[in-house]
N, C-alpha and C positions, 0 to 999 in steps of 0.2 A: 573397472571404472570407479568404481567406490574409493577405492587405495588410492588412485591417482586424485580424487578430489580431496583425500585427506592430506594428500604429500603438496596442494597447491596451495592448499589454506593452511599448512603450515610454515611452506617457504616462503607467501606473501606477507605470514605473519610477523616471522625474523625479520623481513625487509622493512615492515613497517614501524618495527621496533627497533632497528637501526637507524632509521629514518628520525625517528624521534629524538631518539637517547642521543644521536651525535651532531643535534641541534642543526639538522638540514634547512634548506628552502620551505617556508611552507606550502609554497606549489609541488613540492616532492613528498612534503609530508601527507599532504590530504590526498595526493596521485596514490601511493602507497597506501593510504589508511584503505581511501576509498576500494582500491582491487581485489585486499585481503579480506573486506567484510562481505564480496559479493561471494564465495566461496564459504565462508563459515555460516551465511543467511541459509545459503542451499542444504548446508550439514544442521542447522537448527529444522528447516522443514519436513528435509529428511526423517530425521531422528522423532520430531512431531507426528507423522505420516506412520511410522511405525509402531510407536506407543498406542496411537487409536488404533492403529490394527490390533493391536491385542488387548484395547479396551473394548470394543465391540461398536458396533454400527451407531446405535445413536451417540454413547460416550464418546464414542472417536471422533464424530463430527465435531463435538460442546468441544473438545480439544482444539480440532484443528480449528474451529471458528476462533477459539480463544487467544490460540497463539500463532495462527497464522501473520499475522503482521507484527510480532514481536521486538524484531529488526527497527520499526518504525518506531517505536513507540520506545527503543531503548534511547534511540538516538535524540529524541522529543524531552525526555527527561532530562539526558546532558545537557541538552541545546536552553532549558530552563534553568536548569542549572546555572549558564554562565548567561545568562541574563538576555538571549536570544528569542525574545519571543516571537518576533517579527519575521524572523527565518520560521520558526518554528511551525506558526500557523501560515508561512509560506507553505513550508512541507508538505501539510495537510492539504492545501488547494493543489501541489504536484501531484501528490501520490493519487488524486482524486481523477486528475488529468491524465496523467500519462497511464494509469489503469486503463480510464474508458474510452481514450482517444489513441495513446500512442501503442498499449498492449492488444488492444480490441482490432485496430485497424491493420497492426503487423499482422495477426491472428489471420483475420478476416481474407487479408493477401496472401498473405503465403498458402495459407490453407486452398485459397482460391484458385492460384495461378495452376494449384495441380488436382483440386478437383474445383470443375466447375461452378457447382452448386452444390452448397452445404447445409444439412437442415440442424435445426434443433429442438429441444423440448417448446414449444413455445408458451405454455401455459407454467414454466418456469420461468419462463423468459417475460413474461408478464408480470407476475410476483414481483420481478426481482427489478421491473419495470416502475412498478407501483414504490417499491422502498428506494429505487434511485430521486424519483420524485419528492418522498415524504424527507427523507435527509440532504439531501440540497434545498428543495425549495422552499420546505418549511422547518426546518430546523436550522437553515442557514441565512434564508435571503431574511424569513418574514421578522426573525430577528432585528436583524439590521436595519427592517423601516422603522420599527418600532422601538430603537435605541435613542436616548435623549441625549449621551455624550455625560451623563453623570457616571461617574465609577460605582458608584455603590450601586445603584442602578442596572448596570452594565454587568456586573457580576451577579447580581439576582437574577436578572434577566438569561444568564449565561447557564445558572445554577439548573435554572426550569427546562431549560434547553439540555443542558446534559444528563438530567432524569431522566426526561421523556424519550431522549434517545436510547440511552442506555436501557429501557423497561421495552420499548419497540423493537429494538435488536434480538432481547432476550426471546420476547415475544415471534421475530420472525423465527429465530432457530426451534422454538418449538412447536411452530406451525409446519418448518420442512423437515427435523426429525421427529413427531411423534403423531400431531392430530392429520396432519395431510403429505404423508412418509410418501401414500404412491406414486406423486406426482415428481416426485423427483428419484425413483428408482432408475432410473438409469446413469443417476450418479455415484449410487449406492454400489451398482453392480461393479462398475467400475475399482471404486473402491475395493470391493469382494476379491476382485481381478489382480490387485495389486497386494494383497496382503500374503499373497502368493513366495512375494519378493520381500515383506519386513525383516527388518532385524530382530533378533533377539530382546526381548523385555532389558535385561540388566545394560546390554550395550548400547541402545537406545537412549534409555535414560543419562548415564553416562556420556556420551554425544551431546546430550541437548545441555546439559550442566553444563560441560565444557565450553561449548559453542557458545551458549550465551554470555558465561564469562569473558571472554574472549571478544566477543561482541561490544560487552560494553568498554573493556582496556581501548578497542581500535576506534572507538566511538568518541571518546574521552579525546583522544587524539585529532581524530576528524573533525569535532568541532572545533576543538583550541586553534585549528590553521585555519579556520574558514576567515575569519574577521580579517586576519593577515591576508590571506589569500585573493580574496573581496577587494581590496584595496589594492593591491599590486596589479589587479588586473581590469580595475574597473568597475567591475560588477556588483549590481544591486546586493544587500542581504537578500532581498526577496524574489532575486532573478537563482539566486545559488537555491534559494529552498523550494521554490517552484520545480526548477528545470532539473538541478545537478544533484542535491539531494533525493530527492524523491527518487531519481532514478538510480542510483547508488543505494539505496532501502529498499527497492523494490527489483531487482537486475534478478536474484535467482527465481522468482515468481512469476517475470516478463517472461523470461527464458521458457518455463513450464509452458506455460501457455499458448508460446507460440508451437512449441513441440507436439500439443496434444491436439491442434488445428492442422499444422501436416499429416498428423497421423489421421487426420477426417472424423477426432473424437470434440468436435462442437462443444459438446452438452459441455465438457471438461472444461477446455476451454475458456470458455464462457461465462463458467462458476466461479474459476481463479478470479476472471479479471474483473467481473459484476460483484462477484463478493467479497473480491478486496476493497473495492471500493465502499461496499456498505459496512465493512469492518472498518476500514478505515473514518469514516464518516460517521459513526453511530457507537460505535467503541473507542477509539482510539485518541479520539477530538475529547467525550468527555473524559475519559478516564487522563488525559495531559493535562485537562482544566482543573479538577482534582490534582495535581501532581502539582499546579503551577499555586496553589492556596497551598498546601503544604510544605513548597517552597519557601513560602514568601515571595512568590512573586508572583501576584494574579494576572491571568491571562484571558481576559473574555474573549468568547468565540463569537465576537465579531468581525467580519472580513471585511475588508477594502470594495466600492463596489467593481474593480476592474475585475478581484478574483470571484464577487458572487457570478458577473456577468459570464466570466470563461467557464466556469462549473453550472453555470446555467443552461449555458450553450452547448456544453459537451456530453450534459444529462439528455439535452431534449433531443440530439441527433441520434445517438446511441436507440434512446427508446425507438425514436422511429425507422431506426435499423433492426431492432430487434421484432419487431411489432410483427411480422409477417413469418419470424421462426427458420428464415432462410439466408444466408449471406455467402458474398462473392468478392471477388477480388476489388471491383469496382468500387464498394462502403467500403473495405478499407482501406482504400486510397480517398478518398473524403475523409476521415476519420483521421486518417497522416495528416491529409493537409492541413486542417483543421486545427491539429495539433503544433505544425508547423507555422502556423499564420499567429498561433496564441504564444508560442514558445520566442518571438520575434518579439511581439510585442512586449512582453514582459522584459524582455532583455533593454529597448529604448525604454522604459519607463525607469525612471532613477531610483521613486523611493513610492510608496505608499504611504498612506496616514488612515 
């Protein structure tokens, strides 16, 4: 199985790179870019997943929380890069969405239809309840009441917001690996369970060098067709980084996910799709905000209110899915819809400001 995802992501690779080099369509080019990077995200997680295994339980966690969304945040850079900001803090409102509504509620079903009732940690699930709260609502909305529409303003304002998140984040990983480890031992174990299967230190590391290189070549590419792409087909910049991006950065983590919810392991599950979202949210927003000043091109994280409304909407169903520690097929078909109903709207909406 391993060999074969190394033979796909590298014959999506050549594709993608002939795609480019012989000045294709670029609905061919970003169709290609986008295939070969969901393949090399899953060899950077991989290769991630096994480094912590042989850095040990807490080290390994401060890894995986650090580079688990890597994918995201290479693509955020380029996307800054070529002066995309508007896609880019699209992204961030996708990745936010299609996490807690479109991963959670695939999870939720599928897990469901074959077992009926699923439980989980629920006193993780609260935590992780508490921080979906803390970085949407007050690190995103209360923001945005209190913006004046001055730039410099706007960036100060942005500045306070990516400390605090960034000091909170660090803060929650050191409240679930070290002051309050037992309540999330059953993800631990898990992990214990899986290191069974790591690779080797040297090839690991090697893996993830490669893969991220590689990442960012196909990335470089994917964005250069989006503008073109966008236009030929209609669609918003911030319909592509809401819906099509996001899900294109996030495809080998959705995949996880939904696998560890058939297999009736919740807690897993759960962690992926809750805790990419506060990775993404609380690391990955500031640390782009940062990326976009040293750019030169500042970026406040401020949203639009259609996106603080969908990430608002999509924090407070979840928590009150989670709230009870049990889930069934039935939330994530709410969770779909939800998703479905938000992923429409954004598509009639032309532009944001």
């Amino acid at each position: 199985m391993r060999h074969a995802v190394w033979w796909v992501a590298a014959g999506l690779l050549v594709v993608s790179a002939v795609a480019e080099w012989a000045g294709a369509a670029a609905v061919w080019v970003f169709v290609a870019s986008a295939l070969a990077i969901v393949p090399l995200a899953g060899l950077m997680g991989r290769s991630t997943e096994a480094i912590a295994a042989h850095a040990g339980p807490r080290v390994g966690g401060l890894l995986s929380a650090t580079f688990g969304n890597a994918v995201e945040l290479i693509i955020g850079v380029i996307g800054l890069s070529h002066g995309l900001s508007a896609l880019v803090k699209a992204s961030i409102t996708g990745s936010i969405l299609s996490n807690l509504l479109f991963v959670l509620g695939v999870s939720f079903f599928a897990g469901g239809v074959r077992h009926p009732v699923q439980r989980f940690n629920i006193r993780a699930a609260r935590s992780n309840a508490s921080m979906l709260m803390l970085s949407v609502g007050v690190s995103f909305v209360v923001p945005a009441i209190f913006a004046t529409g001055e730039a410099t303003a706007s960036l100060a304002l942005s500045g306070v917001v990516a400390a605090v998140s960034l000091i909170l984040y660090l803060a929650g990983l050191y409240f679930s690996l070290f002051t309050h480890r037992e309540l999330f031992e059953s993800l631990h174990q898990y992990a214990q369970e899986d290191e069974q299967e790591a690779w080797q230190l040297g090839p690991a590391v090697a893996v993830l060098i490669a893969s991220t290189v590689c990442v960012g070549v196909v990335s470089e590419w994917l964005v250069s067709s989006l503008e073109h792409l966008a236009h030929s087909l209609g669609w918003s910049e911030v319909f592509m980084g809401v819906i099509v991006v996001a899900i294109v950065g996030n495809a080998a983590e959705h995949a996880s996910a939904v696998w560890m919810a058939v297999k009736n392991r919740m807690d897993l599950s759960l962690e992926i799709a809750v805790g990419s979202t506060l990775q993404v949210a609380m690391f990955v927003a500031p640390l782009l905000f940062v990326a976009s000043l040293l750019l030169g091109r500042p970026m406040p994280l401020l949203f639009s209110w259609p996106e603080l409304a969908s990430m608002s909407a999509a924090v407070l169903l979840v928590v009150v899915l989670m709230m009870d520690g049990e889930s069934n097929w039935l939330e994530g078909a709410l969770a779909l819809g939800a998703y479905l109903v938000m992923a429409v709207g954004f598509y009639t909406l032309p532009t944001l400001v």
